[in-house]
C-alpha positions as a Markdown table, in Angstrom:
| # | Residue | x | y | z |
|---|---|---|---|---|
| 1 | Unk | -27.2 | 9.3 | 4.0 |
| 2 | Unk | -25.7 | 7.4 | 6.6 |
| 3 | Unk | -25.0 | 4.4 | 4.1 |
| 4 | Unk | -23.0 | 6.9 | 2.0 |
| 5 | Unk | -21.1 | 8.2 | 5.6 |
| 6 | Unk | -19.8 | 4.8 | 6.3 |
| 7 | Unk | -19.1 | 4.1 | 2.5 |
| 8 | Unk | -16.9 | 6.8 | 2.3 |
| 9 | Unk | -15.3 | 6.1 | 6.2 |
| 10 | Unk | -14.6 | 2.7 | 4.9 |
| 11 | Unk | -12.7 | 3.8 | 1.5 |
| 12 | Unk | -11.0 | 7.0 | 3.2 |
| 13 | Unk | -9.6 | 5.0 | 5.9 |
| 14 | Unk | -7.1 | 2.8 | 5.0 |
| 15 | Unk | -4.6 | 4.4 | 7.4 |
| 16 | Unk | -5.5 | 6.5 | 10.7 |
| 17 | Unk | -2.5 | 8.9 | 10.8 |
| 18 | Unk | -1.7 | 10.1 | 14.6 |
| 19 | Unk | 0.7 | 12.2 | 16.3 |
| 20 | Unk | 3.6 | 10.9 | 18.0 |
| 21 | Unk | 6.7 | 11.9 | 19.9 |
| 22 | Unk | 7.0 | 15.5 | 18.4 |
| 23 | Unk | 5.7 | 15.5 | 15.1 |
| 24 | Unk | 6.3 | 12.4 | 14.1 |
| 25 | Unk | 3.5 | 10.4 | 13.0 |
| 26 | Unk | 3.1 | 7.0 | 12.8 |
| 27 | Unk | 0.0 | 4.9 | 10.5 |
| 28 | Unk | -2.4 | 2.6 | 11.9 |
| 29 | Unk | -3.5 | 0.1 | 9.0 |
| 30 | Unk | -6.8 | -0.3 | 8.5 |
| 31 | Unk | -8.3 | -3.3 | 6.3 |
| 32 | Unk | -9.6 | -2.7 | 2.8 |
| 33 | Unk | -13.1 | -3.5 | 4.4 |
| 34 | Unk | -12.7 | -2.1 | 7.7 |
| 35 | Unk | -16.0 | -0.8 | 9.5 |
| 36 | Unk | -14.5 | 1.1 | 12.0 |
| 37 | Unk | -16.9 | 1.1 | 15.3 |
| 38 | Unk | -14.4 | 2.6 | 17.8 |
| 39 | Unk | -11.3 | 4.7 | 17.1 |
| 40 | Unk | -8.8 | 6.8 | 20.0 |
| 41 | Unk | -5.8 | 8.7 | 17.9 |
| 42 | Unk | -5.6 | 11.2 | 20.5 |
| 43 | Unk | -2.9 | 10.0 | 23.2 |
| 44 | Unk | -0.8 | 6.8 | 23.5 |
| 45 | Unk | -1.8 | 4.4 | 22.8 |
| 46 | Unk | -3.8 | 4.6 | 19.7 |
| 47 | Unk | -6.5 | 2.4 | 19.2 |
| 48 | Unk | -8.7 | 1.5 | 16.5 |
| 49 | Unk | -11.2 | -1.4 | 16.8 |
| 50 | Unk | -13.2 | -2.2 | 13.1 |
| 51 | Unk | -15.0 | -5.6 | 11.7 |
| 52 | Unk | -14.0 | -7.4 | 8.8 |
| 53 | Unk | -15.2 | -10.0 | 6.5 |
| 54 | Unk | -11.4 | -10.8 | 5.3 |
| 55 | Unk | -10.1 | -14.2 | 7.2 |
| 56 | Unk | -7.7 | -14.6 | 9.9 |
| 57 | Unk | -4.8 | -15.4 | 7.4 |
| 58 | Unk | -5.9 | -12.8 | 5.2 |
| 59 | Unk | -5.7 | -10.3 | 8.4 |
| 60 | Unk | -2.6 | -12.0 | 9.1 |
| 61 | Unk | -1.0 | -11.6 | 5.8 |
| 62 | Unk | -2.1 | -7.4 | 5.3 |
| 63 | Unk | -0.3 | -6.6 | 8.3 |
| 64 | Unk | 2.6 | -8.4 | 7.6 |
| 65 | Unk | 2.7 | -6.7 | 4.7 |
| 66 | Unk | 1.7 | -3.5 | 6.7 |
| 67 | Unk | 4.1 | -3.9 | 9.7 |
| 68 | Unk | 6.7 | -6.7 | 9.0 |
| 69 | Unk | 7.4 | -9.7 | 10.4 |
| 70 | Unk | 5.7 | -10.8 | 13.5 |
| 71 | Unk | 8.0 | -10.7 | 16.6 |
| 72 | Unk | 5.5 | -12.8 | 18.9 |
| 73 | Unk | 2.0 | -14.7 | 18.8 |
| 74 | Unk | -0.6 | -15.8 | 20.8 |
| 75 | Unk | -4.2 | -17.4 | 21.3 |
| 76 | Unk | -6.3 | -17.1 | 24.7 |
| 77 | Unk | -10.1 | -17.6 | 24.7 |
| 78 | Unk | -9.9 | -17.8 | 20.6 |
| 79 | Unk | -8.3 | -14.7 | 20.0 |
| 80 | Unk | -4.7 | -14.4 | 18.1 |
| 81 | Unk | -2.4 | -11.8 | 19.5 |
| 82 | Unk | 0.2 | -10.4 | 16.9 |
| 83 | Unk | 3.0 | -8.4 | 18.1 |
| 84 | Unk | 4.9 | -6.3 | 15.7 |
| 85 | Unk | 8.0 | -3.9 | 16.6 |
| 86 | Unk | 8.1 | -1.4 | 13.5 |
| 87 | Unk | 10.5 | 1.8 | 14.0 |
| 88 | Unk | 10.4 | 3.2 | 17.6 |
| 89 | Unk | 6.5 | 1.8 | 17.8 |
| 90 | Unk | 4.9 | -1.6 | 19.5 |
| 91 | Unk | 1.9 | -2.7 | 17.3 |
| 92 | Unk | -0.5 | -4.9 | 18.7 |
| 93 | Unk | -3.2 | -6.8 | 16.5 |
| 94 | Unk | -5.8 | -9.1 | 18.3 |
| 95 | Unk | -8.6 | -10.8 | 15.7 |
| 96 | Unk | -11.7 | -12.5 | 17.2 |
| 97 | Unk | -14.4 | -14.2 | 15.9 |
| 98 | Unk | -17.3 | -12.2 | 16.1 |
| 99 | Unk | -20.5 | -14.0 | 14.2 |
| 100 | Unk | -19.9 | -14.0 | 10.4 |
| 101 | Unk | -17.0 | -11.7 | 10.9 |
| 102 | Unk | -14.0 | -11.0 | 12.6 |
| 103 | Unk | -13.2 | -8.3 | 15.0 |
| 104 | Unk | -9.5 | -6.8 | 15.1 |
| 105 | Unk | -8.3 | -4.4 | 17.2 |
| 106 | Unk | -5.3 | -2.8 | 16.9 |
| 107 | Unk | -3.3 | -1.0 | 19.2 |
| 108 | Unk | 0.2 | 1.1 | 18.7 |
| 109 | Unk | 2.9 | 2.7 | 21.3 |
């Protein structure tokens, strides 16, 4: 049962949807293969923190893709630090190395 919870987690969330400034809502991309362990959509700033077995320039490229072009990048103790301006909102994207996986977090205001 709980292998069917976090099947259905992973396909359903492709895109947490929060509230922001009055109605508007704004998306926070999520990975194909995203196994969200820790997610905060209920004040600024939003927050969701998942593994992934895509690589760092496949990360790279699907939020590109997501957010548009990066506006500023980077490492410190072997983590990459994307910064995306997209609308009115300030996305941040760290990816780690965590194992056989990688850890992104990602982060919008």
């Amino acid at each position: 049962m709980k292998n069917l919870a976090s099947t259905l987690a992973i396909l359903t969330s492709l895109y947490v949807h929060c509230a922001f400034a009055q109605g508007t809502t704004i998306e926070l991309p999520l990975m194909e293969d995203a196994r969200v362990f820790y997610q905060d959509t209920a004040k600024l700033p939003y927050v969701a923190n998942f593994y992934t077995r895509s690589s760092q320039q496949e990360i790279v490229a699907f939020y590109r893709d997501s957010l548009g072009e990066v506006t500023s990048q980077e490492t410190k103790r072997g983590r990459l630090t994307l910064h995306f301006a997209n609308a009115d909102v300030q996305y941040r994207v760290v990816i780690s190395q965590q194992n056989n996986m990688r850890q992104v977090d990602i982060i919008a205001q």
